[in-house]
C-alpha positions as CSV (number, residue, x, y, z in Angstrom):
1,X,0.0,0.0,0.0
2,X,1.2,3.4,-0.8
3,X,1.2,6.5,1.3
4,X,-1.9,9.1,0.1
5,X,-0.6,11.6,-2.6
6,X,-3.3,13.9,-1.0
7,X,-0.8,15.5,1.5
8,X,1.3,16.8,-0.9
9,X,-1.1,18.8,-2.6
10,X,-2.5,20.0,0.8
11,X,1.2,21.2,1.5
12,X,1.6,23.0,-1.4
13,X,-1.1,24.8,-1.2
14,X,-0.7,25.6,2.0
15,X,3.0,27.2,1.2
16,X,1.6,29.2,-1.3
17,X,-1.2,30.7,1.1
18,X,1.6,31.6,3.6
19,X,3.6,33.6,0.6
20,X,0.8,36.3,1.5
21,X,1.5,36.2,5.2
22,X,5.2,38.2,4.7
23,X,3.8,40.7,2.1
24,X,1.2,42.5,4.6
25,X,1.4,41.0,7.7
26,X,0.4,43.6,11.0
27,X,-0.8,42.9,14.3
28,X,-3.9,40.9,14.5
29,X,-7.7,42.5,14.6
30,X,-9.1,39.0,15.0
31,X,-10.0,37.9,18.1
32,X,-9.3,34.3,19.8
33,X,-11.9,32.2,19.2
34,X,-13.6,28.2,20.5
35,X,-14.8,25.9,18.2
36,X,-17.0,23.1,18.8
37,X,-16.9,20.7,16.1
38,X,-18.7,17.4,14.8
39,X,-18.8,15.3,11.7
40,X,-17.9,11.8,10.2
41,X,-14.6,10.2,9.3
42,X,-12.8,7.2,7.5
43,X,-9.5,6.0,8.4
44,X,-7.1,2.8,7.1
45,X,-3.8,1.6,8.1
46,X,-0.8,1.7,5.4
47,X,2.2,0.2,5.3
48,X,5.4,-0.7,3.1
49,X,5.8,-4.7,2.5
50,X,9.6,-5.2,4.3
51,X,11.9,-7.4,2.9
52,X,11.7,-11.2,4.6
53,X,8.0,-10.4,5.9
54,X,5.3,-12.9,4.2
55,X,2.3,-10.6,3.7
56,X,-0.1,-9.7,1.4
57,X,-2.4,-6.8,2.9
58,X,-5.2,-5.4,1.6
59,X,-6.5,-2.5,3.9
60,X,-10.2,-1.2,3.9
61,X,-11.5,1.7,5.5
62,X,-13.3,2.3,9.1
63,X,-16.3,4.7,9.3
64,X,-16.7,6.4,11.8
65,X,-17.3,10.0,13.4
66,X,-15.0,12.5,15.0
67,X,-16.1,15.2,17.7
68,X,-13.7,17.9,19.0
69,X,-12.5,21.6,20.6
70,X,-10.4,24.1,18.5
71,X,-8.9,27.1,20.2
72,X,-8.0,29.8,17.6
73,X,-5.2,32.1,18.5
74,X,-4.3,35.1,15.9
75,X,-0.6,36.1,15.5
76,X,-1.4,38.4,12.6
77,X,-4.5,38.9,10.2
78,X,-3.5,36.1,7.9
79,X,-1.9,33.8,10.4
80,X,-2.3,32.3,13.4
81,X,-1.9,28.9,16.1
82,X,-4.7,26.7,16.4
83,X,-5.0,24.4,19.3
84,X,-7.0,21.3,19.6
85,X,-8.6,18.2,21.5
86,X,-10.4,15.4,20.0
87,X,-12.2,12.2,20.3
88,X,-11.3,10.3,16.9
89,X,-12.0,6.4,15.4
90,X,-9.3,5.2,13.9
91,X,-8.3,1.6,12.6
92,X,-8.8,-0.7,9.6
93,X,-10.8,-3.8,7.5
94,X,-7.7,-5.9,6.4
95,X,-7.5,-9.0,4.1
96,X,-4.1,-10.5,5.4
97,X,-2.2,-13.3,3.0
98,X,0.2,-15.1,4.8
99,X,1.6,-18.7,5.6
100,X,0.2,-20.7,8.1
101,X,1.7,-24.3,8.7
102,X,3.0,-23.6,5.4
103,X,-0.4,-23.6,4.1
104,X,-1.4,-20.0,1.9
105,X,-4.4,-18.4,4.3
106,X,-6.2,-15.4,4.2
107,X,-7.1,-14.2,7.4
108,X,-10.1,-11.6,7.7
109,X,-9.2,-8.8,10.2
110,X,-10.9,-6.1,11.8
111,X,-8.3,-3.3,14.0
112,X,-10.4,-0.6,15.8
113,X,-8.4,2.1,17.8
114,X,-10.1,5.1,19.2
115,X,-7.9,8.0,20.2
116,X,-7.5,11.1,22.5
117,X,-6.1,13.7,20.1
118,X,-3.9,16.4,20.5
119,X,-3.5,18.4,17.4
120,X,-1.0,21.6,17.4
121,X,-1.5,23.3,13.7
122,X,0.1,26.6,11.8
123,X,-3.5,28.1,9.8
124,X,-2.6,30.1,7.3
125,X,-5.9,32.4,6.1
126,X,-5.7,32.6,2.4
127,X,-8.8,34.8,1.9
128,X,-10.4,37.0,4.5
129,X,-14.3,38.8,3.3
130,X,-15.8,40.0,7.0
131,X,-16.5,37.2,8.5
132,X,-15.9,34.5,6.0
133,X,-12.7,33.2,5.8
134,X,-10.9,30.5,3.9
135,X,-7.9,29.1,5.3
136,X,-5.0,26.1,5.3
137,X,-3.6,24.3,8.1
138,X,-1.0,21.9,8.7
139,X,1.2,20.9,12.3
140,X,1.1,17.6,14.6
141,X,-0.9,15.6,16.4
142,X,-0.1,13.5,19.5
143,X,-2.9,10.9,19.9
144,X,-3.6,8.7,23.3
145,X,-5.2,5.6,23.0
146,X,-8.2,4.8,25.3
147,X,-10.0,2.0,23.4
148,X,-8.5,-0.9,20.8
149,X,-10.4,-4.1,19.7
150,X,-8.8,-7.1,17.3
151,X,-11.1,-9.4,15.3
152,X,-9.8,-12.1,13.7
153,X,-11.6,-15.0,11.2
154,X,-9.8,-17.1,8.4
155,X,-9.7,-20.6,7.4
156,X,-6.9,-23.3,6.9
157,X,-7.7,-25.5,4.2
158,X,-5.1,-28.2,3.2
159,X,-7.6,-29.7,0.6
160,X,-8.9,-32.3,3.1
161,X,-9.5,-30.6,6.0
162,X,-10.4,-26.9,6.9
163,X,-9.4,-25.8,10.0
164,X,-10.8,-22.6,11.7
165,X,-9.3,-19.7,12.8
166,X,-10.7,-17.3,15.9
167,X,-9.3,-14.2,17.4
168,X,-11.2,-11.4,19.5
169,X,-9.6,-9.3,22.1
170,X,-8.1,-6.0,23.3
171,X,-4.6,-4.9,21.7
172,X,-2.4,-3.9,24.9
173,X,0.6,-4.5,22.2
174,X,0.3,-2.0,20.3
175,X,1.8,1.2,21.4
176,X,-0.6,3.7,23.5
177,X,0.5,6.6,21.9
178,X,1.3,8.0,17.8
179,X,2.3,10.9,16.0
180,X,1.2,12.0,13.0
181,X,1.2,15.0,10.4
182,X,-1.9,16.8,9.6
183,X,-2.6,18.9,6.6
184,X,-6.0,20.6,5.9
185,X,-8.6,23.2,4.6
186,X,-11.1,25.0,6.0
187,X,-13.3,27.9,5.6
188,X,-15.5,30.3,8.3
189,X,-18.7,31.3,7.4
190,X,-21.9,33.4,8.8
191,X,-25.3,31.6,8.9
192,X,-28.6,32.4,10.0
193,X,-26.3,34.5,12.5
194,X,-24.1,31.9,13.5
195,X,-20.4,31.5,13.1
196,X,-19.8,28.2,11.5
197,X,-17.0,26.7,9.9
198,X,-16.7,23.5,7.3
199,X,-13.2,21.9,7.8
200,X,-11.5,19.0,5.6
201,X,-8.5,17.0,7.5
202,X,-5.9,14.8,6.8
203,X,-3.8,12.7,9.2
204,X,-1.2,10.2,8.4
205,X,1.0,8.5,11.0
206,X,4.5,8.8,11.8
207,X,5.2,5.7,13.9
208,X,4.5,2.0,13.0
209,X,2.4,0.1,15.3
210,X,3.2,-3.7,15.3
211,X,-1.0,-5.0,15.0
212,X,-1.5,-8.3,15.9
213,X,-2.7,-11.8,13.7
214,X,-2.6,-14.4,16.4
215,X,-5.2,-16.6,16.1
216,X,-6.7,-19.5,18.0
217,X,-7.1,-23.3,16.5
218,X,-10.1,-25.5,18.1
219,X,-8.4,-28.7,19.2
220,X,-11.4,-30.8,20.9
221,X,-12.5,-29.3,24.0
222,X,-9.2,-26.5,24.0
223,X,-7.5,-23.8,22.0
224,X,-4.1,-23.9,20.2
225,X,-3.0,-20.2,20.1
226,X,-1.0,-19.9,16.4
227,X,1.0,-16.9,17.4
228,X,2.2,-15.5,14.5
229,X,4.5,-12.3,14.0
230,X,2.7,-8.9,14.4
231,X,2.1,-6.6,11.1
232,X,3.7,-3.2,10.9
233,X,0.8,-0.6,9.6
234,X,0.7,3.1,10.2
235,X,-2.2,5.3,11.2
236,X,-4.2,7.1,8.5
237,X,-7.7,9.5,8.7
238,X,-9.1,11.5,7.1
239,X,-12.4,13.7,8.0
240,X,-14.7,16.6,7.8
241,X,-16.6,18.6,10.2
242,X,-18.9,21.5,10.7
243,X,-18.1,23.4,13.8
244,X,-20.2,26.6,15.5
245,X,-17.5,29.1,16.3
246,X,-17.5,31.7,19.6
């Protein structure tokens, strides 16, 4: 699987609104301002095949919702820190090929990982018309993990006998925290006398988390746990919200 060429063009265009920042910055007539914000998401996990590792993974996306807290601070007109907290559903639908018993499987795997995240961003207001505002963002995010659920299902079939496969637990494995780079867009609009704001975001993951494929083999009345070795895939989201401003 290949990294999402969508950052890129976030990036540039991102660069290109802060060009304007230098040419007429002056202190800031904007005031600081709380977001509230709400809307759905779809993340996936990525990953680069390493060398002596026998997988084949095909990732599918989670759907979910995200639900946060911006704080806006101004540094100039067209520039400015924005300061986040939010609840976010991250995780994956994976079709894993592998070896098992040197038999070709594909096991069926479901990763769920919910996060507390801390985003810190640069916005960069591109175009500013009273009250309506488009803008572009990019920074960091330090994410916490407070839930994580692995299901597992596959079959081993030799040609003569199939043989069941069975996983579902929690992943304390894989690492309680990641880091990831955000890019996004945004813009700030007045309705029906409200401040609201419509905001695309992109999140893809520094740090490789080493997600499980254990399984478990009935063996008459007991369990034969097939441990094999974890998979490394990385964090990806993306999302979009509306938000009320104050």
């Amino acid at each position: 699987m290949k990294r999402p060429r969508v950052a890129r063009v976030l990036l540039v265009g991102i660069l290109l609104g802060s060009i304007s920042v230098g040419s007429g910055a002056r202190a800031s007539s904007v005031s600081p301002s709380l977001t509230l914000r709400l809307g759905p998401s779809v993340s996936q996990h990525y990953g680069n095949r390493e060398r002596g590792l026998e997988y084949d993974v095909q990732s599918r996306w989670r759907t979910s919702i995200t639900a946060g807290v911006s704080l806006y601070l101004p540094v100039v007109d067209r520039f400015g820190l924005q300061q986040e907290i939010c609840y976010v559903r991250k995780g994956s639908r994976e079709a894993i090929g592998t070896k098992i018993l040197e038999i070709p499987t594909v096991l069926d795997v479901t990763y769920d990982l919910d996060y507390i995240e801390i985003p810190t961003l640069l916005r960069f207001n591109w175009i500013t018309a009273g009250r309506s505002t488009l803008y572009g963002l990019t920074g960091f995010a330090l994410s916490l993990k407070v839930h994580d659920r692995y299901v597992l299902r596959g079959d081993v079939d030799d040609g003569t006998q199939v043989v069941p496969l069975r996983a579902d637990a929690a992943m304390p494995e894989v690492d309680l925290f990641d880091f990831g780079f955000v890019y996004g867009m945004g813009a700030g609009m007045k309705v029906a006398g409200r401040d609201l704001t419509l905001e695309y975001r992109f999140t893809v993951g520094w740090n490789s988390l080493k997600m499980p494929t254990y399984a478990y083999v009935p063996f008459g009345d007991e369990e034969i746990l097939v441990d094999n070795p974890p998979v490394p895939l990385r964090n990806q989201s993306h999302w979009v919200t509306l938000g009320i401003r104050f």
